[in-house]
N, C-alpha and C positions, 0 to 999 in steps of 0.2 A: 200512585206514581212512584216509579223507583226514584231510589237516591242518584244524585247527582255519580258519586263515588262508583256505586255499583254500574248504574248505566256506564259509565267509562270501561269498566271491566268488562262489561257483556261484548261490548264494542272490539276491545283489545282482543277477545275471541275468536273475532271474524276473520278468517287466513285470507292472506295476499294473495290475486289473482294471479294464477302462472306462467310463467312464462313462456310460450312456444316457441321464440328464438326461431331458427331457420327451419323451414317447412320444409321437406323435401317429400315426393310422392313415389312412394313404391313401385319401379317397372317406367317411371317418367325420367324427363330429363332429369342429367346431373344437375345440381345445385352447387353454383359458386361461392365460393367463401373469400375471402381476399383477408390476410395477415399483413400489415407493414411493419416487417423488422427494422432497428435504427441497425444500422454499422454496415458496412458490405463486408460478405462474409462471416457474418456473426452465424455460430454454429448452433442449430437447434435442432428439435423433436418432433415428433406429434404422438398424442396421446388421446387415443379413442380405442371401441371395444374394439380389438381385433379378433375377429371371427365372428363377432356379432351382425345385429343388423345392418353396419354400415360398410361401405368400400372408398378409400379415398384414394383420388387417381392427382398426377401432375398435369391433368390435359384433359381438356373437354373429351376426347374420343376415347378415353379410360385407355391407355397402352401403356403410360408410366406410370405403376401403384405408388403411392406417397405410403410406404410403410408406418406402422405406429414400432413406438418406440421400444427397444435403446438402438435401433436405424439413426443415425446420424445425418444431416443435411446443414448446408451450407447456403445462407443466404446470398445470393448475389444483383448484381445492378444490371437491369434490360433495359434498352430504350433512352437512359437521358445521357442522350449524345451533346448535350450542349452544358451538363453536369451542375445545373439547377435543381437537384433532389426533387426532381418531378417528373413524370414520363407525359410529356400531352404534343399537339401537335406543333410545338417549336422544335419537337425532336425529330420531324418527317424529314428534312436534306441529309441531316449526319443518318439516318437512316438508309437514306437512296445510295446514301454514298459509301455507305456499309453495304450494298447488294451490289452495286455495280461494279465495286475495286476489286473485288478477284481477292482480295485479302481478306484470307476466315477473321472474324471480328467476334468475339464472343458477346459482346453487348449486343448484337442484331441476331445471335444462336437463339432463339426463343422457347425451342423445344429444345436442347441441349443435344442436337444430334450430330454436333459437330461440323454442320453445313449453315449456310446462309442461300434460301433458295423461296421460293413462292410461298411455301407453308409459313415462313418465318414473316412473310407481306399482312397473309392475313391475322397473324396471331398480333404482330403486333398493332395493326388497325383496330382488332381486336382491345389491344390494350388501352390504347388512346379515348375509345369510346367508352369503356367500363369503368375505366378512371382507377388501371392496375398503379400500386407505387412502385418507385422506380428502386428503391431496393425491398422487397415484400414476399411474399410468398401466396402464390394463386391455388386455392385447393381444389376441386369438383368431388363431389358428393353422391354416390349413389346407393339409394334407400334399396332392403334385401327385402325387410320387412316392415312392422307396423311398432310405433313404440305404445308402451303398457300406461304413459304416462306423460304430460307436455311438458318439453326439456329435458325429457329424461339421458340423450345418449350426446353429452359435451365432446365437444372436438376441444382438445388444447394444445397449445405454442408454448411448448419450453424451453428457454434459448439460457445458452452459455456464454454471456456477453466479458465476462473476465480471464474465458478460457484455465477454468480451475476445476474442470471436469463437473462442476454443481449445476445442474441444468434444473432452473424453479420456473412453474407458470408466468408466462408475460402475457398471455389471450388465451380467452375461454369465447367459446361459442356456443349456448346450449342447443340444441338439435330437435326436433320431431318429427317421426317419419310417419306419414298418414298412406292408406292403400285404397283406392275406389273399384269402384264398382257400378258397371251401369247398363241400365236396359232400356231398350225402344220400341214402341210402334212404327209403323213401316208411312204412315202418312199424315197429312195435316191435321191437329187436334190431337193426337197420341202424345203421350207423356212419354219425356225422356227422365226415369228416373237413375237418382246417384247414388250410392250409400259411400261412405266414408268411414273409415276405423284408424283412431278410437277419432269419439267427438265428444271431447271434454270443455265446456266453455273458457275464455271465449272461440275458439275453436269448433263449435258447432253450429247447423242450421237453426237460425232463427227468424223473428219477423222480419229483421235487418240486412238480412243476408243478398244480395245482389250477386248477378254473375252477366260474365260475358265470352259468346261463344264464337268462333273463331276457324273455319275448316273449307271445305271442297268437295265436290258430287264425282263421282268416277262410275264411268257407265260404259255399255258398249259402242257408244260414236264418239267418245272421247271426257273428256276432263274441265269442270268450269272452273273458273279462278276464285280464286278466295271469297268467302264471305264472312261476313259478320254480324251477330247479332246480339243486344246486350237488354238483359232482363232485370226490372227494375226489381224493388223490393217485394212488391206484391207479384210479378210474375213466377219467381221463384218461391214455389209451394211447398213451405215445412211439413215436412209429414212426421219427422221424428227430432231428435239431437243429430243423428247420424245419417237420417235421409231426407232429400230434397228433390225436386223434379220441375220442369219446367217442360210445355207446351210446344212439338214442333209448328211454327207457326206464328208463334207467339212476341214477344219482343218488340224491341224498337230499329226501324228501319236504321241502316250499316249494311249493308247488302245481305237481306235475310235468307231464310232457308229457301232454296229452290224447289220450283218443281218444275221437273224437266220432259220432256217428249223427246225421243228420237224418232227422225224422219226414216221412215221406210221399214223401220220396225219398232215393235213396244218391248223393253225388257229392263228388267231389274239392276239395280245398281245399287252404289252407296255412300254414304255421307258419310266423311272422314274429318277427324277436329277433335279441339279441345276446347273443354269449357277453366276458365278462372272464376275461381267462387271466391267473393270480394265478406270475408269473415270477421266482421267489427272490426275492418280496417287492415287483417289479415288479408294477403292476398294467393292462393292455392291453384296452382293448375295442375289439372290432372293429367293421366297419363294419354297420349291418344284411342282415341274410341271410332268404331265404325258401326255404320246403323244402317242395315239393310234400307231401301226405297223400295217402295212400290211405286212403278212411273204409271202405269195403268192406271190406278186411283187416283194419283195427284193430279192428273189431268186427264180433263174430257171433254169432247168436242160434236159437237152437231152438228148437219149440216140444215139446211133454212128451206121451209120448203115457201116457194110462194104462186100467185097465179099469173101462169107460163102468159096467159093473156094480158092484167095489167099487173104488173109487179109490183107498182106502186100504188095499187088501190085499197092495200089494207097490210096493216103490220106483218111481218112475217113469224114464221112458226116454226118449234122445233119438227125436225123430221128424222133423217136416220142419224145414230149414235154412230159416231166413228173412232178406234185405236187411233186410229193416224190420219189426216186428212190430206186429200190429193192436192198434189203441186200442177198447175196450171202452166202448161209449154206455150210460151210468150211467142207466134211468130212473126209478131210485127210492132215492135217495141213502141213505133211512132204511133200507130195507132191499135192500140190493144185492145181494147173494148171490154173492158174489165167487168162492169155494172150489168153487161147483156149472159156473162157467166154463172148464174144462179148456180149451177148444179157444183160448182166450185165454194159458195157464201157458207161460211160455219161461224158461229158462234163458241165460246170457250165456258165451260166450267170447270169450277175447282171447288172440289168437295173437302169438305173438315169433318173428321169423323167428333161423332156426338156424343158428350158426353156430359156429365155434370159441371167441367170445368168449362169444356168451350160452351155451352147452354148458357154460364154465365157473365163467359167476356167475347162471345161473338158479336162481331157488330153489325149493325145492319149493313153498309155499305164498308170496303175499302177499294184503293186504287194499286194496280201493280203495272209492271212494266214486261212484254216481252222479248228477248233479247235470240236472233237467229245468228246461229256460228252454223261454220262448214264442218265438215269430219275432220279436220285436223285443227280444228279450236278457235279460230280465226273468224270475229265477230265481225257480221255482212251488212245486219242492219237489227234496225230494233223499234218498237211501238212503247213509248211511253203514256203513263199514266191513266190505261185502261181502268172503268169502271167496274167494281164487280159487285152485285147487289144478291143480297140475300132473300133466298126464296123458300121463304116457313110453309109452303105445301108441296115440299114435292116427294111427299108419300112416302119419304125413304126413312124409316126409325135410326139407320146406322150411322148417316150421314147429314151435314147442315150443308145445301149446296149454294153457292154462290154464281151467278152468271154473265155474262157480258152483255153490253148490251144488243139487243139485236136486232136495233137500227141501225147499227154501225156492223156490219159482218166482216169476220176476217176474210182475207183471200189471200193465198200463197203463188206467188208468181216465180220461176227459175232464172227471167233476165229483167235486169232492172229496169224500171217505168218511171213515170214522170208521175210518182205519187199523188203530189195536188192536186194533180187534173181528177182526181176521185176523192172529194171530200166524205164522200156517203159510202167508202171503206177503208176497212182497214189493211191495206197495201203490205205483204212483206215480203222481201225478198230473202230464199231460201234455194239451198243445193241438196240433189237426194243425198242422203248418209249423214247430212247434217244433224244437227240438234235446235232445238226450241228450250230456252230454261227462261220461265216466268216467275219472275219476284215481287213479293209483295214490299210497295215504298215502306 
């Protein structure tokens, strides 16, 4: 057993974990800083590498460079029109009343451009939410490249508060600029992997590591709204320090990855977003990413063959495989006869390509929902909490396919019906050019 003595020494050995200080990601958004200087118009600096990895602007849209120093700036007061050294929403009337007097007002000048006009609306809504001070200095931050080391590239505030030309550090912020990288399979079960440089703990993928991802499909019938999906600890799969990957597919329902059809044709698209990788408590979003789709694979549909003489004398069967399946011209909405349209009834599949990972969190069943918009985006109608059971023979090694059930068949109608009158289908109303985007809950 070591001595008491020395084990203390071995101990005093062990360096402090580092600090990473503000994340910012190479080619992603700016990263904001916020400084609160005391005084109005106390005169200061900034001090960061100039020409190095970083660029620091006065404004989210990067137009005004906040120079590093001996650049001179002047702190001034925005926003506390009621002169409670606080800017929050008791400063909104002296505000309105600063836009609407026709008199320039440099407390409501928010980008200093010498006007008071809409931009200045939202920068200062802006400021009320972010919780800017009312005399302080707002920085944005854009990462060139990658840093060598976490906190290596400090941004510093050195203010001349006695105006005796001695300008010394009053705030330090240390910095770390990380750059990703990332790749996709095109359908259900492909790994979306990420590499990240540098990944120095705690800054790196580990077991703890969670993320959540955040984006929209863009195809040729149009654009679905946001989704989201967030992956617990075991979803996201360490492969390295530096690399991570998670499962399109995968995840906890927030409106997950789509897979979508277009009516009237099949054709490729693609998945736009950003994932937040939640890093021992570090939180990272990377820069945005676009992931080709194959719509063709992610959805497929049969149509049911059964006997034209009793249809109801024995379960039905798959028969031909359809890209797209036909919309049904309604001409008599009162009475449609929906159930006597066999050559209309398809069931749906949605195949997960197979792999060692989905082989081992496939489940036997899940439920999803499908959601019909027209060609300008505008959701018509939709089928909730569809069945989809997995079917371990259907001979395919590339694929795990999943089905609907196919005692319930879909049927696509173009004018709307009195759905409950057909509890024995699944009724949706659609428009040619439309889309169909199926999510799993």
């Amino acid at each position: 057993m070591l001595p008491s003595a020395q084990l203390a020494f071995l101990l005093f050995l062990v360096p402090a974990q580092a600090d990473p200080g503000l994340v910012v990601v190479a080619e992603g958004d700016l990263a904001q800083v916020i400084f609160e200087v005391p005084g109005y118009y106390t005169p200061y600096r900034l001090n960061y590498s100039a020409g190095g990895p970083a660029t620091v602007w006065f404004d989210r849209e990067a137009t005004i460079l906040a120079e590093a120093q001996p650049a001179t700036y002047f702190a001034k007061s925005k926003g506390d029109f009621n002169a409670d050294d606080a800017l929050d929403a008791s400063d909104a009337p002296g505000f309105v009343a600063a836009v609407l007097g026709g008199v320039y007002d440099p407390e409501a000048d928010f980008n200093d451009d010498l006007l008071v006009d809409e931009t200045d609306v939202a920068r200062f809504a802006e400021a009320v939410v972010s919780g800017f001070p009312a005399d302080g200095v707002v920085l944005y931050v854009r990462a060139q490249t990658w840093s060598q080391s976490l906190g290596d590239q400090p941004l510093e505030l050195l203010t001349d508060p006695d105006l005796d030309g001695a300008f010394t550090v009053a705030l330090s912020r240390p910095m770390t600029f990380v750059y990703f990288e990332s790749f996709s399979g095109h359908n259900f079960g492909a790994p979306i992997e990420f590499f990240m440089t540098p990944a120095i703990p705690p800054l790196a993928f580990d077991e703890n590591t969670t993320a959540t991802w955040r984006g929209y499909a863009v195809f040729t019938a149009g654009t679905t709204g946001m989704h989201t999906v967030r992956f617990d600890a075991e979803q996201v799969r360490e492969r390295a320090a530096n690399q991570g990957d998670v499962l399109i597919g995968d995840g906890r329902l927030e409106e997950p990855f789509p897979a979508i059809l277009t009516l009237g044709s099949v054709s490729n698209g693609a998945v736009i977003g950003r994932t937040t990788f939640d890093f021992n408590g570090i939180r990272v979003t990377t820069k945005e990413f676009s992931h080709t789709v194959d719509i063709e694979n992610q959805l497929q549909f049969n149509y049911l063959d059964f006997d034209i003489h009793d249809p109801g004398g024995y379960p039905p069967e798959y028969g031909t495989t359809t890209p797209t399946p036909r919309i049904l011209a309604v001409n008599d909405p009162d009475e449609p006869e929906l159930d006597t349209f066999w050559g209309y009834h398809f069931a749906m599949e949605v195949p997960l390509v197979e792999n060692a990972d989905t082989l081992a969190w496939a489940p036997s069943s899940f439920t999803a929902d499908m959601l019909a918009y027209d060609a300008q985006g505008t959701l018509v109608d939709s089928v909730t909490e569809i069945l989809l059971t997995r079917i371990d023979d259907d001979n395919n090694p590339f694929f795990i396919s999943y089905r609907s059930e196919l005692e319930l068949p879909f049927i696509l109608v173009d004018t709307a019906v009195d759905e409950a009158a057909f509890p024995d289908l699944r009724v949706v109303l659609v428009s040619d050019g439309g889309y169909l985007v199926v999510v799993r809950r």
